[in-house]
C-alpha positions as CSV (number, residue, x, y, z in Angstrom):
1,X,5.8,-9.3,14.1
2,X,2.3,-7.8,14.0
3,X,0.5,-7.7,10.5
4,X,1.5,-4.8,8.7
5,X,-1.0,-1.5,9.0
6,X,-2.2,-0.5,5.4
7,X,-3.1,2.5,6.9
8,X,-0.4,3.8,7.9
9,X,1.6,2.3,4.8
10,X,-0.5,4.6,2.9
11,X,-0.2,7.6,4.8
12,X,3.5,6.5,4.2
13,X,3.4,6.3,0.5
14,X,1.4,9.7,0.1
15,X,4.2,11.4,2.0
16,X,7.0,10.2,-0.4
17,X,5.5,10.8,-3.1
18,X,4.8,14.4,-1.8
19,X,8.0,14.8,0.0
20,X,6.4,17.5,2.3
21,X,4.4,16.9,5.7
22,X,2.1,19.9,5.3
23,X,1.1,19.6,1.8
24,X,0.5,15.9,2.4
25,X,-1.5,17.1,5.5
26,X,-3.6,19.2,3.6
27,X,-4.1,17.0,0.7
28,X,-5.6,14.0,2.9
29,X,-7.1,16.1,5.2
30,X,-5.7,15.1,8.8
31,X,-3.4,17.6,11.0
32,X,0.1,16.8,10.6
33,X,0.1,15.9,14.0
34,X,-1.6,13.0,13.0
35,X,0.5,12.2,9.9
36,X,3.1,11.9,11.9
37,X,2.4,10.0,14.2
38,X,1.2,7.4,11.8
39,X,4.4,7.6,10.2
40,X,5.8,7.1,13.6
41,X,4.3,3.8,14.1
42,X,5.2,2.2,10.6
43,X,9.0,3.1,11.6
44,X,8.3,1.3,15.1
45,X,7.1,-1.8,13.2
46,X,9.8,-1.8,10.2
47,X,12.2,-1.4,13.2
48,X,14.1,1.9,10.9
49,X,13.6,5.6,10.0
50,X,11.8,5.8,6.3
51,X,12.4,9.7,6.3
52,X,15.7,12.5,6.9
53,X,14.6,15.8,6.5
54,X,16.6,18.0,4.1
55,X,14.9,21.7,4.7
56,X,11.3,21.9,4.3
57,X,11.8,18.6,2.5
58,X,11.3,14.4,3.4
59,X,13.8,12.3,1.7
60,X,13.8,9.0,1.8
61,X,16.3,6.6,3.8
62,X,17.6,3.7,2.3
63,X,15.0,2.0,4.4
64,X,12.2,4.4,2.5
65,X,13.4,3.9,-0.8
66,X,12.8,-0.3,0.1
67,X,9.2,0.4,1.4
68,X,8.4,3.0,-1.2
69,X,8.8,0.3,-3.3
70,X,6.6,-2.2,-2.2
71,X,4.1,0.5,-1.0
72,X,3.8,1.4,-5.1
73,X,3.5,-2.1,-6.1
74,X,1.2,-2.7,-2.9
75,X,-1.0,0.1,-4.2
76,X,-0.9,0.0,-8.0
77,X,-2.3,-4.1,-7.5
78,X,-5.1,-2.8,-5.3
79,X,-6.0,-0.4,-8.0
80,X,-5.5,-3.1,-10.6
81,X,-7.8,-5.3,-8.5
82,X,-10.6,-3.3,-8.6
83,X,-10.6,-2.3,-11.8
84,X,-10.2,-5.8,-12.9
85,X,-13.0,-7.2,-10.7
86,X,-15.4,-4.1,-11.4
87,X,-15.3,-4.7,-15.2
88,X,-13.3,-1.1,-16.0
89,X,-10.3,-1.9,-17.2
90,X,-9.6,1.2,-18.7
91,X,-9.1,3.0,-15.7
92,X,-6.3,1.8,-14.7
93,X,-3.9,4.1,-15.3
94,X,-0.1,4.0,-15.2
95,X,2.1,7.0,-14.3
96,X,5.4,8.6,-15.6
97,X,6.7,11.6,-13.7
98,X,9.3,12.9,-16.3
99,X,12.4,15.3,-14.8
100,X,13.6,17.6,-17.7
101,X,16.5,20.3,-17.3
102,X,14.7,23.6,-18.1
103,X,17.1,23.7,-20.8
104,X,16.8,21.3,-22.5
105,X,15.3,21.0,-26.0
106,X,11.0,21.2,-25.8
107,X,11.2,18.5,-29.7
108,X,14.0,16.2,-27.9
109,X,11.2,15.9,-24.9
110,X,8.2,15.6,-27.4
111,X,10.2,12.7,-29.4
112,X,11.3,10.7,-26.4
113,X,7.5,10.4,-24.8
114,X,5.7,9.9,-28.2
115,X,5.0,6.3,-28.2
116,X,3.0,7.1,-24.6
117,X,1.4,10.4,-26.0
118,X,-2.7,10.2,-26.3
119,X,-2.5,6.8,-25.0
120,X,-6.0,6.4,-22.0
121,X,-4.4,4.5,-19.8
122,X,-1.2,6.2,-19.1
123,X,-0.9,10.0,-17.7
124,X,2.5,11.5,-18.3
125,X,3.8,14.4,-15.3
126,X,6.6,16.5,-16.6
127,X,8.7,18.2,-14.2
128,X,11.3,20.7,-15.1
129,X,14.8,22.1,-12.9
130,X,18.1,22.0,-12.5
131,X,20.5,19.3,-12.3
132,X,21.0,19.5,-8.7
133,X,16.8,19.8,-8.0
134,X,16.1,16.7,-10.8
135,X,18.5,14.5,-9.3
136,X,17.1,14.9,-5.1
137,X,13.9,14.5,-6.7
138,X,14.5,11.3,-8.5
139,X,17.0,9.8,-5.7
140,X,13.6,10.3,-3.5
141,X,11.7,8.3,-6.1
142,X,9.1,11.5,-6.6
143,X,10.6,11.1,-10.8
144,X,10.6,8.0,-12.4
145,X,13.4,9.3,-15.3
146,X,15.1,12.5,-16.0
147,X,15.9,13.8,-19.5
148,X,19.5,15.7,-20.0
149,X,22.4,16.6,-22.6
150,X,24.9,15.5,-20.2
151,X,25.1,12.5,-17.9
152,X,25.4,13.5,-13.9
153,X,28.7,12.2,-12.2
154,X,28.9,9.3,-10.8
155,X,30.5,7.7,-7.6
156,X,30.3,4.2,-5.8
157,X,27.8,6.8,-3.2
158,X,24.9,7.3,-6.0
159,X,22.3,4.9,-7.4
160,X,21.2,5.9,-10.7
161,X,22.0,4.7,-14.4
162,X,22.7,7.2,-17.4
163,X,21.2,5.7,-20.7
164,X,22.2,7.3,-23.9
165,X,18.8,8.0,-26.0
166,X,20.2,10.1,-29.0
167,X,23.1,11.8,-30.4
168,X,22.0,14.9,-32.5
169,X,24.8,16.9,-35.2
170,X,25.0,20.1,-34.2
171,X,24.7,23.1,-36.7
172,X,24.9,26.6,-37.5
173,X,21.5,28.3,-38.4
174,X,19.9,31.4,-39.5
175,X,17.5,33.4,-41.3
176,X,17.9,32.8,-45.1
177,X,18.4,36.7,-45.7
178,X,21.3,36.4,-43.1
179,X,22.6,33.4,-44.7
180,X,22.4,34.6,-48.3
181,X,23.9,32.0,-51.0
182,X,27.1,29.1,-51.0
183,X,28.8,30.9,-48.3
184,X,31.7,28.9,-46.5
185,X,31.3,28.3,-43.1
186,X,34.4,29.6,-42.0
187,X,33.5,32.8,-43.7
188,X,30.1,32.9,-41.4
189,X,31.6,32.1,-38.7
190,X,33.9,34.7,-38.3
191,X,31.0,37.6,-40.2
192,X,28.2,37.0,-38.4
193,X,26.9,37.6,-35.2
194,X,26.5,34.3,-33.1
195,X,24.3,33.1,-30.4
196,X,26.0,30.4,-28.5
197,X,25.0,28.1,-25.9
198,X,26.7,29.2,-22.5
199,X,29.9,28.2,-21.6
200,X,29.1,25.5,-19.0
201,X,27.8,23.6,-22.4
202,X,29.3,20.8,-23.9
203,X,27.8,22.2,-27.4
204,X,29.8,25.3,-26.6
205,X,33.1,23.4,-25.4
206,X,33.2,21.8,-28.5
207,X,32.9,24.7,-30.2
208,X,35.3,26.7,-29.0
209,X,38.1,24.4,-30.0
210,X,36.7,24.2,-33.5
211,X,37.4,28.1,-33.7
212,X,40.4,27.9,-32.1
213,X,41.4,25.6,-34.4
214,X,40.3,27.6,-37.5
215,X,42.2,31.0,-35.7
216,X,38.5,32.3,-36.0
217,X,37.5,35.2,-33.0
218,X,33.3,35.4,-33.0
219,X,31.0,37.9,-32.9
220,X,29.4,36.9,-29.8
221,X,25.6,38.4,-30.3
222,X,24.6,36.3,-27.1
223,X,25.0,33.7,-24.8
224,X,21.8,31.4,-23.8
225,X,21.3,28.4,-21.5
226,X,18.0,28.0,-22.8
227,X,17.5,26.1,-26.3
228,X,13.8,27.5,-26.8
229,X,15.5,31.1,-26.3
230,X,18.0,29.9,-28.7
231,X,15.6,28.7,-31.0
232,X,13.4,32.6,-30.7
233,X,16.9,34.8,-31.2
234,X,17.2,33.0,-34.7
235,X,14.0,33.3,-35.6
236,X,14.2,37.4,-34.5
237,X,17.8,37.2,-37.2
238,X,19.6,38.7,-33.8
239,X,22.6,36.2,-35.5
240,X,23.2,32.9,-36.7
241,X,22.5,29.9,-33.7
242,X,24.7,27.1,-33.0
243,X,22.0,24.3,-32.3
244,X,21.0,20.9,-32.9
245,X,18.9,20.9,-36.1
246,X,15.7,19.0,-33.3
247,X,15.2,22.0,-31.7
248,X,14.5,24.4,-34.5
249,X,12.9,21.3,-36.4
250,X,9.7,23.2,-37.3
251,X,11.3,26.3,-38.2
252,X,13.8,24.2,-40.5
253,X,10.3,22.5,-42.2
254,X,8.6,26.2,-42.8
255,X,11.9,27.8,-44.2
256,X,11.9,30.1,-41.3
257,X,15.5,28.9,-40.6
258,X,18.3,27.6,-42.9
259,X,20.7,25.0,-42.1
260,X,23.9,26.4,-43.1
261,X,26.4,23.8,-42.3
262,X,26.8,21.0,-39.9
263,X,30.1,21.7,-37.6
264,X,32.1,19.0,-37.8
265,X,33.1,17.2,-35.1
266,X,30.2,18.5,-33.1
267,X,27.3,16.9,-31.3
268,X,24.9,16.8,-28.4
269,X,24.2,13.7,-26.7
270,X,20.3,13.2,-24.7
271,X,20.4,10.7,-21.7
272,X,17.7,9.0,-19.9
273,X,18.6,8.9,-16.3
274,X,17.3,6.3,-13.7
275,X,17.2,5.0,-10.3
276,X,18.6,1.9,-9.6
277,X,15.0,-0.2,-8.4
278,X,13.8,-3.2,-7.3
279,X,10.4,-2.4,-8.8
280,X,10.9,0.2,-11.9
281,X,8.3,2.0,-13.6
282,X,7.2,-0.8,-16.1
283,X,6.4,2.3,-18.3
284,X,10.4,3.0,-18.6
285,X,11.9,0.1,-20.4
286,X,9.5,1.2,-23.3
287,X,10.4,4.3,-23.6
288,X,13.9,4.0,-23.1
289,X,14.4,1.4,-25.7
290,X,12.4,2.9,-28.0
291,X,14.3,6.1,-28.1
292,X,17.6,4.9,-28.8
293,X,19.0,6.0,-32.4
């Protein structure tokens, strides 16, 4: 077999990690025309397609995912190289690309990364979507890890690993005027208004068999999928919030909010989720142990 092309290995690389031909294009500056083609000729050597197309975007093949990973440990040695043999260590930088749900909790995010925050060498991408978006985008290897409350299904068909990070209590909260003094939970619950997660939530699952069991029916003030919208509707006293105590942390600290109660029974659990690799992030197994409680 003829020695491999670096060139067109990179022109490779660029367009996984892009996961679109004309964006790619335009970044390096050649017609796609041209992209392709070199892309073309890798395939011709490897002897098997590295890209399917799924819309306007390249996923990898099985085959892809293999050379996408020796094409980022290819590239991150040469960058290692000549930063080691020009005397500048410190710009060699690793990368995270981070996948967050949009809904998911802003402090939970914020806690997970900290031991990488402010560090030189290390620049942190954060990425949000949905479930469906997070999970093409990581089974393309354009995420390194996604952040969620819930772990994704999975078959004998997919390839990534759900690692639990945290378990938080859930708990009602509220202005302190709307909370007033020593008031029993079941009487709030079935006085106040209530902002509740939405019903595809396992928080509000939970929940409502907790009222069912008490025979309590809410005041439903509003329904949000969005923990940072949650976190504002308290704060405006539309009604009292069923959260976890992280993602009104601050307000909790100033005495904007009140903790009322923890609901029993209740919690929210945060997952890392990975790919299965041959060449992880070396960033990951860091983080990931690190932000187990």
């Amino acid at each position: 077999m003829a020695a491999l092309n670096y060139n067109h290995l990179r022109y490779f690389w660029a367009v996984a990690r892009e996961g679109n031909l004309t964006r790619t294009a335009q970044k390096l500056h050649v017609s796609q025309s041209a992209l392709s083609i070199q892309i073309r000729k890798l395939e011709q050597q490897v002897g098997h397609a590295l890209f399917e197309r799924s819309g306007k975007q390249l996923l990898l093949t099985e085959a892809g995912r293999i050379a996408m990973d020796h094409a980022e440990v290819i590239f991150a040695t040469g960058a290692e190289m000549l930063g080691t043999l020009s005397d500048r260590p410190d710009e060699r930088r690793q990368v995270l690309r981070v996948g967050a749900l949009a809904t998911l909790s802003r402090n939970f995010q914020i806690g997970f990364l900290r031991p990488l925050l402010g560090r030189e060498d290390v620049e942190i991408i954060v990425r949000s979507g949905t479930t469906r978006d997070l999970l093409q985008n990581l089974e393309a290897q354009r995420l390194d890890v996604l952040l969620m409350n819930i772990a994704p299904a999975r078959d004998a068909g997919t390839l990534w690993i759900s690692h639990p990070i945290a378990e938080q209590p859930v708990s009602l909260v509220g202005t302190p005027a709307r909370l007033g003094e020593d008031t029993a939970l079941e009487t709030l619950l079935a006085r106040e208004p209530l902002v509740l997660p939405t019903l595809e939530s396992s928080i509000r699952i939970g929940f409502d068999g907790l009222l069912d069991r008490l025979g309590i029916r809410p005041r439903i003030a509003a329904e949000v999928d969005d923990m940072a919208m949650m976190r504002l509707l308290a704060r405006e006293d539309v009604g009292l919030a069923v959260v976890p105590p992280i993602v009104v942390r601050d307000e909790l600290a100033s005495g904007l909010l009140v903790e009322a109660a923890q609901l029993p029974e209740l919690s929210e659990t945060f997952v890392a989720v990975t790919l299965s690799r041959r060449f992880p992030n070396p960033l990951l197994h860091m983080l990931i142990a690190s932000g187990h409680t």
